[in-house]
KOLLOGU-274446 format. One record per residue (C-alpha): residue number from 1; residue in three letters; chain; y, z, x. Coordinates in Angstrom, 1 decimal, m for minus. Each point is the difference from the previous one (the first is absolute). Last residue first. Layout:
<sero roke="NUM" selo="ala" lomar="A" c2="Y" c3="Z" c1="X"/>
...
This chain:
<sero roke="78" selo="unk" lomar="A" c2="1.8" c3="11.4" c1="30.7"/>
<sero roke="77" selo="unk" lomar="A" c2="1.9" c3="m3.4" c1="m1.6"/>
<sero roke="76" selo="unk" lomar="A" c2="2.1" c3="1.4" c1="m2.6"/>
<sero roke="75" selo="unk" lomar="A" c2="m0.8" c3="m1.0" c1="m3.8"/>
<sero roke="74" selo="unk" lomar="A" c2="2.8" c3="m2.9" c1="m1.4"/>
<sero roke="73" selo="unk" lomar="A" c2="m2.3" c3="m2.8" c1="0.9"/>
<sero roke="72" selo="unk" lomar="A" c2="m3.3" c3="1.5" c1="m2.1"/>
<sero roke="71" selo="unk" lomar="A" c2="2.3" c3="1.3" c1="m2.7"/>
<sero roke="70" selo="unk" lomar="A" c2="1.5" c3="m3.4" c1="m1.0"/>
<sero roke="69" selo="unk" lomar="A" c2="m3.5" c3="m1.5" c1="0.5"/>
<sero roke="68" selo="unk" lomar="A" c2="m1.1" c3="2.0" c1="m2.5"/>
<sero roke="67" selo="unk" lomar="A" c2="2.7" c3="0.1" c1="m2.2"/>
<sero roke="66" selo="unk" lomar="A" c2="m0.3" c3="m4.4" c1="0.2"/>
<sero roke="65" selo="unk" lomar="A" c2="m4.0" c3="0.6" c1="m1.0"/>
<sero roke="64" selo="unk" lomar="A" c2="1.0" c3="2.2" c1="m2.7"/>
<sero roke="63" selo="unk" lomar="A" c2="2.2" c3="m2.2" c1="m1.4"/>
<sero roke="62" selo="unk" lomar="A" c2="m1.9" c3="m3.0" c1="0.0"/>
<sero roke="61" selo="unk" lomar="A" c2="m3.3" c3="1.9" c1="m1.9"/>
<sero roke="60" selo="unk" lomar="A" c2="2.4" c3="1.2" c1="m2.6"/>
<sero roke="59" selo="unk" lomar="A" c2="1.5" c3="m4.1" c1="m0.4"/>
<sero roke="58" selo="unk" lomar="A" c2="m3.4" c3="m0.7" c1="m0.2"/>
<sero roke="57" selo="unk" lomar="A" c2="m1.6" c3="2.4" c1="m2.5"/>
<sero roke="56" selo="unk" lomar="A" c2="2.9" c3="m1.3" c1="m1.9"/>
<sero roke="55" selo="unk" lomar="A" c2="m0.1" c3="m3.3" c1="0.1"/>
<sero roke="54" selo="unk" lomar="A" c2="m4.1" c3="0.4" c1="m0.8"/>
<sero roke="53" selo="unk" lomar="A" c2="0.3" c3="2.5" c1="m2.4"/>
<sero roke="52" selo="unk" lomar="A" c2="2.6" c3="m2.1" c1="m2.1"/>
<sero roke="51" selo="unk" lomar="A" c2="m0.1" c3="m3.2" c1="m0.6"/>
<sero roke="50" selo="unk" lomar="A" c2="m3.6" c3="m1.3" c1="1.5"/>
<sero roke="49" selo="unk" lomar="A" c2="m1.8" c3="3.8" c1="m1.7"/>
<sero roke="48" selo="unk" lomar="A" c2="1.9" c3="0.1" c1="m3.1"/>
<sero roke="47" selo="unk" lomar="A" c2="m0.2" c3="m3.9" c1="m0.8"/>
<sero roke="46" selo="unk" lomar="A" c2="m4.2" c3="0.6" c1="0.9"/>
<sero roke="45" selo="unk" lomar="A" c2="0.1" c3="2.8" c1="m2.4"/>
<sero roke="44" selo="unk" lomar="A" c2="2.0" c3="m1.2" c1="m2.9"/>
<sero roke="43" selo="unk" lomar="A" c2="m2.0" c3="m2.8" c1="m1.5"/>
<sero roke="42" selo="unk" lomar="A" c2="m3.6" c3="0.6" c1="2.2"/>
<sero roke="41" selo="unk" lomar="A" c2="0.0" c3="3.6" c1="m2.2"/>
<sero roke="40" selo="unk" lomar="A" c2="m1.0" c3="m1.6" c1="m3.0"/>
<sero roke="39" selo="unk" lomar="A" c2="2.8" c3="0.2" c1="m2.8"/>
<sero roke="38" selo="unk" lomar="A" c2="m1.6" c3="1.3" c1="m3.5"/>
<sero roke="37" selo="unk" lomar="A" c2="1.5" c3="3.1" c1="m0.4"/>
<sero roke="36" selo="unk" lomar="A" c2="3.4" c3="m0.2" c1="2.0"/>
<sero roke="35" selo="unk" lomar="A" c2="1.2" c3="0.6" c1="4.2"/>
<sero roke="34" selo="unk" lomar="A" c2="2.9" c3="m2.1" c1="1.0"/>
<sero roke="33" selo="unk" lomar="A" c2="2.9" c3="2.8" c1="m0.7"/>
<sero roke="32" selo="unk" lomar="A" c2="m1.6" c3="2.9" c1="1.1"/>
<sero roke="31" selo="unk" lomar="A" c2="m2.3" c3="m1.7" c1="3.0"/>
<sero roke="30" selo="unk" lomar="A" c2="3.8" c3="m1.5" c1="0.5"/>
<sero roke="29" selo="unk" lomar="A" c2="1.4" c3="3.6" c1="0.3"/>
<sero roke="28" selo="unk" lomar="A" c2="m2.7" c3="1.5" c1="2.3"/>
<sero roke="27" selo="unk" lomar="A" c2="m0.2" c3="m2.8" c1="2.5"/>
<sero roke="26" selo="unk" lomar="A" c2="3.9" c3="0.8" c1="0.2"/>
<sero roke="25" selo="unk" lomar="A" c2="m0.6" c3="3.8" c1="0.3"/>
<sero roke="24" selo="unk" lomar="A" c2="m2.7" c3="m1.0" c1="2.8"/>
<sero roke="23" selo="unk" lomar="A" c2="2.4" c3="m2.4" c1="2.1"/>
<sero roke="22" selo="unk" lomar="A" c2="3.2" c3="2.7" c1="m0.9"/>
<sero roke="21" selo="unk" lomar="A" c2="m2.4" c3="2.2" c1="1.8"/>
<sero roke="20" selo="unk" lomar="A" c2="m1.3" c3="m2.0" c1="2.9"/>
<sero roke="19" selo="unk" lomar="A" c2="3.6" c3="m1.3" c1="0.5"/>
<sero roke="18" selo="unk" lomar="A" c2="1.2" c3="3.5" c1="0.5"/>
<sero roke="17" selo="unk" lomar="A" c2="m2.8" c3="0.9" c1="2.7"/>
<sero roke="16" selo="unk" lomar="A" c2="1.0" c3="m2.5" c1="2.0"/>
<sero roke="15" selo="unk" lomar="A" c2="3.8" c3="0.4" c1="m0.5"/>
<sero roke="14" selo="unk" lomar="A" c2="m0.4" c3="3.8" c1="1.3"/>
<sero roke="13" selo="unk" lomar="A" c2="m1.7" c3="m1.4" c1="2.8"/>
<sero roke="12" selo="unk" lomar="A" c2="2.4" c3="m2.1" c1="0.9"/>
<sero roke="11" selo="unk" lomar="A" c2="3.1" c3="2.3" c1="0.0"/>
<sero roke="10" selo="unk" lomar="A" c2="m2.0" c3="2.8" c1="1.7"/>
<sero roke="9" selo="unk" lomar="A" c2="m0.6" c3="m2.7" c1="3.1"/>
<sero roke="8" selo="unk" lomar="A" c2="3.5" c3="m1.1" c1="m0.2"/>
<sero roke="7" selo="unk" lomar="A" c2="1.3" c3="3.8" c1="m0.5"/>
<sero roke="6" selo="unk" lomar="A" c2="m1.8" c3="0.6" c1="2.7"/>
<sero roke="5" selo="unk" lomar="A" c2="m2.7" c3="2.6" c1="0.2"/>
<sero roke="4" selo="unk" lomar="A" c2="0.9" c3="3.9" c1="1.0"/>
<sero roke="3" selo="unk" lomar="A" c2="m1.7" c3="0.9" c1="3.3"/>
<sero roke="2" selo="unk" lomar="A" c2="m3.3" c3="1.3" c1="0.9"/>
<sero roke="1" selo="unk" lomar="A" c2="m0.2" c3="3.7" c1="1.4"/>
């Protein structure tokens, strides 16, 4: 029977996935606000893309890599 996670580990990984959803709702409000007939894509896309999906696809990345690790030193040596 495999034991309960951390709360570390659990802790992390709920943060991961939080970040990749405020990331998306974030990407989803300035598409909102930047987006207007006439505007080429290049004027909000590459903004959207260096200021926000790529922090935040980041900080995600980070904190699954540290829960991770976090779980691989907290699980008993067999």
């Amino acid at each position: 029977m495999s034991q309960p996670l951390a709360k570390p580990v659990r802790l992390l990984g709920t943060l991961s996935v939080l970040v990749l959803v405020v990331t998306f709702l974030m990407a989803q409000i300035d598409l909102w606000r930047r987006h207007r007939p006439g505007l080429s894509p290049e004027r909000y896309l590459l903004p959207q893309a260096t200021q926000i999906w790529l922090p935040g696809l980041v900080a995600a990345a980070l904190l699954a890599v540290a829960a991770t690790i976090v779980h691989r030193r907290r699980r008993p040596r067999d």
